[in-house]
C-alpha positions, 0 to 999 in steps of 0.5 A, a space after each residue: 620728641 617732646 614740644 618742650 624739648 623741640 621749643 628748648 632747642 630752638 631758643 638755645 640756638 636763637 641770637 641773644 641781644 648783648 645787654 648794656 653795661 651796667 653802672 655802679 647802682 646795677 641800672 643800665 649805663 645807656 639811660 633812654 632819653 625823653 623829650 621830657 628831659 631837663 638839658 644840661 644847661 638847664 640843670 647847670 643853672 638850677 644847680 648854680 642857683 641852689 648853691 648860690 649865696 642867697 639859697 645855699 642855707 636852704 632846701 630845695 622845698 624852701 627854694 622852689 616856694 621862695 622862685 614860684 611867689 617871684 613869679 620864677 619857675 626852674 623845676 619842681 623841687 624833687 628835680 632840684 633834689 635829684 640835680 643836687 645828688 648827681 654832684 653828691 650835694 645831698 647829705 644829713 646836715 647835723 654831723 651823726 656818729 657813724 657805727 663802727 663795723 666791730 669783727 664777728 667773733 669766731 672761737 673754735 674749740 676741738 678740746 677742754 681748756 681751749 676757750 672759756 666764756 665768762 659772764 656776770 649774773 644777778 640773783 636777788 636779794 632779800 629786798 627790792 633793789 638789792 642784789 647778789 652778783 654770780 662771776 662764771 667762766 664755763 668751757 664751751 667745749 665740755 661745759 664744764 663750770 671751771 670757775 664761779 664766785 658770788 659777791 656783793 658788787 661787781 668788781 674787776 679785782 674779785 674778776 681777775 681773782 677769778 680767773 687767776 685761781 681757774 687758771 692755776 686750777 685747770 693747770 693753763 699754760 701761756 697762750 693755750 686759752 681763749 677768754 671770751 666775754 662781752 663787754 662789761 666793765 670788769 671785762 673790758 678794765 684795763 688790769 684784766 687786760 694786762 692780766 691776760 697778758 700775763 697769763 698769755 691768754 688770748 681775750 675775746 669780746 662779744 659786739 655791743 648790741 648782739 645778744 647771741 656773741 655769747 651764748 654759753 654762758 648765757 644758757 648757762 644761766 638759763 639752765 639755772 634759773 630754770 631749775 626748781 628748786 631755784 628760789 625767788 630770793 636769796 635771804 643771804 649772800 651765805 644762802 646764795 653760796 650753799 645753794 650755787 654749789 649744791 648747782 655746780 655739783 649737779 650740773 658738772 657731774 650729774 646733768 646729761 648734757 643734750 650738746 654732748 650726746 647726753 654726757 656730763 661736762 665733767 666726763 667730757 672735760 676729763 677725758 673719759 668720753 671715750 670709756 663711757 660711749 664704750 660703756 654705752 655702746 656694750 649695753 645696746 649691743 647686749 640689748 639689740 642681742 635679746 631683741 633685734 626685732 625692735 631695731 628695724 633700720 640698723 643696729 643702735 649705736 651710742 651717739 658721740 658728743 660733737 668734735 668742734 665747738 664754735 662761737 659763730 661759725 663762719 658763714 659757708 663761701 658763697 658759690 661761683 657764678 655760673 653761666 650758660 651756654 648752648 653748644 652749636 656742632 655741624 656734622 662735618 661728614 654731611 656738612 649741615 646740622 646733625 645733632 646738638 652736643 652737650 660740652 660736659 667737662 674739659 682737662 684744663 677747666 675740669 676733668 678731662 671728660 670731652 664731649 658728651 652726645 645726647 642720646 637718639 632723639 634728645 636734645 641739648 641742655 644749657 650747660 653750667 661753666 664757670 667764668 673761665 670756661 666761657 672764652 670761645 677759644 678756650 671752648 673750642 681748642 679743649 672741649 672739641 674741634 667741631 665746636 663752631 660758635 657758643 650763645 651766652 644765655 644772661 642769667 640773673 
């Protein structure tokens, strides 16, 4: 038998001391005392002298110098400090705003036309300071620009334009369509509001200061700033439109997107992925047919856009926590130890495997259990008859 294995047995079986409970701050809720100690007497009338009328405006720091020149020592200022948090008298003076905890926005999108983000960008103009303002809503499923206008200023009207034409365009029906956007004027105005209540569209907002709460349309934006032939500044508002819709037409039905398996939104939005993914796969079969040798693991296969789009995921569940126990069995036969046995799954806890033997000169192995398999009783009516006793291991 290995030592290691040797050492591991023995340690399972060996008494484990109970822990002390824990308080609410994760410390051990049976403190050591010291002869160091300031007794509660002591601290009743350091806390009574604190918060008396002559000292009740002043910090502790103030205190302790104003006693020590009266020749008056209680204790050192970060004991009054500490007195002082015990009956939660320690706090910030001035009356501080408290951030308001906003809701993660979390959209699904399984099809076009389910959820649509909007943003505003600026493009500039023929002189410092001056700028034209570009209004885009973008299906985060397809990618595809159902809607965009260029203006000269912001305007929650030319915003409820916008969207009131996209939605007659793209043929919505009343709560078919999310409406995400962050937190700008025209998307939080009150008559865009009521708009979308007309219209029976649900809105959706980013949080205030979380940059990546909308991150397709601000990639979007990126893709066309980027490009290049995408001009420092724009002579005209004239010369911004023609140049934003020559853009759309690439983008919407001539660039490979890399999120869809490189297809274009509008194949995607349209419906037709499937007929083009056909299309696809019939050219790498015909190619892996004049050349097998070049696919060495498996025939090529046309890759095929994603099924769900999400603005912010939900964060996976956080697993169990398990514990670990040591199973202790006697032969019943010799009635002395024989071997230690491993408790692997049960018909009420888990599947109804039974008792489990380690082979010829093994040893046993911590076994992982939820919470409610550690009850001995439960161990030792389901799991097996020979069981005697269990030894809780405290894990982190």
């Amino acid at each position: 038998m290995p030592r290691s294995a040797h050492y591991r047995a023995h340690d399972l079986l060996a008494p484990v001391k109970q822990p002390h409970a824990l308080n609410a701050v994760g410390r051990s809720a049976v403190e050591p005392t010291s002869s160091r100690d300031i007794s509660v007497a002591e601290k009743a009338v350091i806390r009574e002298t604190l918060n008396s009328e002559r000292f009740q405006d002043q910090s502790p720091r103030e205190v302790y110098s104003i006693l020590l020149e009266e020749g008056r020592y209680l204790c050192h200022w970060r004991s009054m400090y500490r007195i002082l948090s015990e009956h939660d008298e320690v706090r910030e003076r001035r009356n501080l705003r408290r951030r308001t905890a906003y809701i993660r926005p979390e959209l699904l999108a399984t099809r076009p036309n389910s959820v649509w983000s909007w943003d505003i960008s600026a493009m500039r103009g023929p002189a410092k300071w001056q700028h034209f303002w570009l209004y885009v809503i973008i299906d985060i499923f397809s990618r595809h620009m159902v809607g965009w206008l260029i203006a000269d200023e912001i305007s929650t009207e030319l915003a409820e334009q916008l969207v009131n034409t996209a939605c007659e365009q793209q043929h919505i029906q009343r709560h078919q369509l999310t409406l995400h956007a962050d937190n700008g004027g025209p998307m939080k105005a009150k008559s865009m509001a009521q708009l979308m209540i007309d219209l029976g569209i649900t809105k959706s907002h980013s949080r205030p200061h979380v940059s990546d709460d909308n991150p397709f349309s601000e990639a979007q934006f990126k893709t066309m700033k980027y490009r290049s032939d995408y001009p420092d500044r724009f002579e005209s508002i004239d010369l911004a439109r023609v140049w934003m819709r020559e853009f759309v037409d690439w983008y919407n039905y001539h660039h490979h997107h890399t999120a869809l398996a490189l297809l274009t939104p509008a194949t995607v939005h349209s419906g037709q992925t499937r007929v083009v993914l056909a299309r696809r796969q019939a050219t790498l079969d015909a190619a892996f047919a004049c050349h097998p040798q070049r696919f060495i693991r498996h025939p090529p296969l046309a890759p095929a856009p994603p099924t769900t789009v999400w603005i912010n995921p939900p964060k996976p569940a956080l697993p169990l926590p398990v514990t670990e126990v040591a199973i202790h069995f006697l032969n019943p036969d010799a009635n002395q130890d024989a071997h230690l046995g491993i408790v692997a799954d049960c018909g009420a806890c888990f599947g109804g495997l039974g008792c489990q033997e380690p082979p010829a000169g093994g040893a046993a192995r911590p076994l992982r259990l939820t919470p409610q398999t550690t009850d001995e009783s439960c161990l030792q009516q389901r799991h097996c008859p020979s069981l005697l006793q269990t030894h809780p291991l405290n894990l982190p």
